[in-house]
N, C-alpha and C positions, 0 to 999 in steps of 0.2 A: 537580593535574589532569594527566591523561595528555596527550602530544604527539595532536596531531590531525592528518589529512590531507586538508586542502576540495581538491585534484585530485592525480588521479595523470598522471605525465607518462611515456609510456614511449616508449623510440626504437626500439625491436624491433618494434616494427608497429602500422603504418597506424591509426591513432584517427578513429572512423566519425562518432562524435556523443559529446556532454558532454549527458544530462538533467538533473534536479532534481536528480537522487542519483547515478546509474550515471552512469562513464564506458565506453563501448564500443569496443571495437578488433578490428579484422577477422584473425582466423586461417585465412587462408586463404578460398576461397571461401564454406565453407557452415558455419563456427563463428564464433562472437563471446566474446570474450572480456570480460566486464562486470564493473568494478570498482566495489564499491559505494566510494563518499568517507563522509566524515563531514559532506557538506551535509545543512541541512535547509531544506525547503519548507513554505510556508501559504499559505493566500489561492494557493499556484498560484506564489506568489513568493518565491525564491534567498534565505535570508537571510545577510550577509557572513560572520557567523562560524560553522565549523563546533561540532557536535556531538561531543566524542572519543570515540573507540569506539564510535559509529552503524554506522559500517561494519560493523564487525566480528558488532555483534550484529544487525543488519539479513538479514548474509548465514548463520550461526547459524542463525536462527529460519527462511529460509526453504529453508533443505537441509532441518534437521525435516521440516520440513512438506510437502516433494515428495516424501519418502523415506514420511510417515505416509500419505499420499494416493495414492501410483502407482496404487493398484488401481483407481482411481476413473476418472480418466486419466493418459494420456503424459504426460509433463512434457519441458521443454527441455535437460536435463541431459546432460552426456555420458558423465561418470565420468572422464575426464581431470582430472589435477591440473593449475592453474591454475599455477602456479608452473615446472611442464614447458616453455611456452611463450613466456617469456618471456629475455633475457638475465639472467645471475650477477647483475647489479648494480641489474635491477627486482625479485627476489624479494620482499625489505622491501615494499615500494609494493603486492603482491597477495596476498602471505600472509593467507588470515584472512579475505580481504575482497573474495573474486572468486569467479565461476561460469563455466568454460566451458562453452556452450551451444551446439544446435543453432542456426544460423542458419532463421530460419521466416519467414512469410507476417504478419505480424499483421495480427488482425480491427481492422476501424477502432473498436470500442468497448470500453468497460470494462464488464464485467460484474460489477456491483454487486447485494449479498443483502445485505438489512434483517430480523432476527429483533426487532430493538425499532426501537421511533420514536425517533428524534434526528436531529439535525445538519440538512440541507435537510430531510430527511424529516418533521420534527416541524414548521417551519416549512411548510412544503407541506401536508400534512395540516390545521394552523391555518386554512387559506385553504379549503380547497374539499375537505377530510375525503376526497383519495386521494394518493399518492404514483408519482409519474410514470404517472398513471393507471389506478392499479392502487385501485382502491375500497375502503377500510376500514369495520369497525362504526364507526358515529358511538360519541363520549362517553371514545374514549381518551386517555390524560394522557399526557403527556412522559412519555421513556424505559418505555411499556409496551411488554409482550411483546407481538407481533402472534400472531395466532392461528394464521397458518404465515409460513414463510419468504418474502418476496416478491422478485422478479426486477426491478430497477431499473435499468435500464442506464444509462449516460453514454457520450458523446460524448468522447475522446481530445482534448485540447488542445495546442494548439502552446504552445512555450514564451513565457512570460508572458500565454498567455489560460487565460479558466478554461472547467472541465469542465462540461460543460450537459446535465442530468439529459433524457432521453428517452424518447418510448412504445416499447411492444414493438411496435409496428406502423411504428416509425420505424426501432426495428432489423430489422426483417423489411426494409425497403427498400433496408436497406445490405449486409445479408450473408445475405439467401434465409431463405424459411418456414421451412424443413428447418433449415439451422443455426442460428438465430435458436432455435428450439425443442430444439435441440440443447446448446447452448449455457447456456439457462436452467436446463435438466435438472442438466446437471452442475455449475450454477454451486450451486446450491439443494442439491444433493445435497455438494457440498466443506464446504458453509458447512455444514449440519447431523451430518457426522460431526466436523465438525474444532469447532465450538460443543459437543457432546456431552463430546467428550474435555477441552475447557477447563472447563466447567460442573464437573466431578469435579476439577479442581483448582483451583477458588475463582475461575476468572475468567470471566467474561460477556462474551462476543463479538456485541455490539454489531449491529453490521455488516461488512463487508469488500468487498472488490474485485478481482478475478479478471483475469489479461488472459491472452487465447488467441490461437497461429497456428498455421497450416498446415502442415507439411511437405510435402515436395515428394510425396509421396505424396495429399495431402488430406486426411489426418490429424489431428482439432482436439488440440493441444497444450496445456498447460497451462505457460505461458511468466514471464519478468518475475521478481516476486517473490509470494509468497504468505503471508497471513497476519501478516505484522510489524504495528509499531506506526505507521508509514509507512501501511501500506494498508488499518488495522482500526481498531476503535473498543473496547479494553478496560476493561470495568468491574470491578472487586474487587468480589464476592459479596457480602461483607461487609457494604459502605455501599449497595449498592444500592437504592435506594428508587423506587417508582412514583410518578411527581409531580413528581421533582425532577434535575434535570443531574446524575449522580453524578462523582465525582472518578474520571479514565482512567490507563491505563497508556500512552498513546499523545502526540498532538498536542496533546489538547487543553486542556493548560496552557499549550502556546505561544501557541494561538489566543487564549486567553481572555488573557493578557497581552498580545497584540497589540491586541486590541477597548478593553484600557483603557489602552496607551500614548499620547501625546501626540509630537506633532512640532510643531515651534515652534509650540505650544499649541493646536492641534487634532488632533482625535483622526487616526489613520494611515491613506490613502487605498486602499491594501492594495494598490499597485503598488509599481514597483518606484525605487530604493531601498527596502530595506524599515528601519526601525529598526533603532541597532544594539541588540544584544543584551546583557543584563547577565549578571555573571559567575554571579548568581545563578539567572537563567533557565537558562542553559545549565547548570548542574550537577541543578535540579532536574530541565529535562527531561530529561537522561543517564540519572536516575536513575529515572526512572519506566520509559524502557525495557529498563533491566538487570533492572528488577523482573519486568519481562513476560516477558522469555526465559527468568531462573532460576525463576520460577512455572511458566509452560508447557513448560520442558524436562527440570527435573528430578527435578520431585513424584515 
């Protein structure tokens, strides 16, 4: 198994914030220099031991995918190498696994698109047949197609709380009618070219999550990361079946081995400490998202 890196430490400049995944460091006033690590996150909670080569392909998958989608919107990119900005002796630490990026505004929410029912949204819909308000035909099964795309936003959580699914009329209160509508547009519009182009190479794009900010101009931006297994829900075409949880290219074999581990023999409260991690977990999950990159990057 390859050497892994759960943080980067760099003395060349100023480190802003450490998230789930990205470490960020200030370039100056209006760029950020974001180094994806090989942590991974569930339940919203740090697990101790990294992922090797999460980084790497985290940041991979989502250059594709700024570089597939610009026409749609700006993205945060600057086209500076990443490796320019930093001292001889951090190259190793951001080779491979960093984006320098405009410094923006971000919108206080995640912009979340649902093409099938899973994950909260299959449970939500169990309960009261809509998903964050947004009203379905009655009689749909776990992981059906919805009949269009829907716009389900969330709520940004600080670290160790979770993300709390919201109406479009909760996001109209946080960030104005105009871009709230703006916003859904283009989130629905990323999700259905970029589901289009995976659909022709064998994989079902589930859902995903979008994060937008500002430029100093007022500019909505296309920020974060886009499209990985981190912030998407991938199905192999293949086993896909209506009715039933298909097997992912993504989290969700962490998850669902998280749901049946045991800590001094009850099941795991999904804070923090989280469990640690078996050697086998972490290689299956590596390997499910090397699958996702070489499927979606190289067909």
């Amino acid at each position: 198994m390859t050497s892994a890196q759960f943080e980067s430490h760099l003395h060349s400049l100023p480190l802003i914030a450490r998230g789930k995944v990205r470490d960020n460091y200030a370039v100056g006033s209006d760029r950020i220099l974001m180094v994806a690590s090989d942590r991974i996150s569930a339940f919203d909670v740090v697990m101790g031991e990294p992922i090797p080569g999460k980084g790497e392909t985290l940041t991979r998958m989502a250059l594709f995918w700024f570089d597939k989608l610009k026409h749609v919107v700006p993205n945060h990119l600057t086209g500076v190498t990443p490796e320019s900005v930093v001292a001889p002796d951090e190259v190793e630490q951001v080779r491979g696994r960093s984006m320098l990026v405009k410094r923006l505004e971000p919108l206080p929410i995640e912009a979340v698109v649902r093409g099938y029912l899973a994950g909260s949204g299959w449970k939500e819909y169990q309960q009261n047949g809509s998903v964050c308000g947004v009203a379905l035909p009655a009689g749909l099964r776990q992981a059906a197609r919805l009949p269009a795309p829907i716009f389900t936003p969330a709520t940004k959580a600080q670290a160790g709380e979770h993300d709390e699914n919201i109406s479009f009329e909760q996001t109209q209160s946080l960030i104005g009618a105009a871009r709230a509508d703006q916003v859904r547009r283009i989130a629905i519009r990323l999700y259905e070219e970029a589901a289009a182009y995976a659909l022709g190479r064998g994989i079902v794009i589930a859902d995903t999550k979008f994060e937008f900010g500002l430029d100093e101009r007022g500019t909505l931006t296309l920020m974060d990361e886009v499209l990985t297994p981190d912030s998407s829900r991938f199905w192999p075409v293949e086993s896909y079946r209506e009715g039933e949880s298909p097997p992912s290219f993504d989290k969700q074999y962490l998850r669902d081995w998280l749901e049946q581990v045991r800590v001094d023999g009850r099941p795991w409260n999904k804070k923090a400490p989280a469990p640690r991690l078996t050697d086998e977990v972490i290689r299956q999950t590596s390997m499910r998202y090397l699958i996702a990159a070489e499927t979606l990057l190289n067909s």
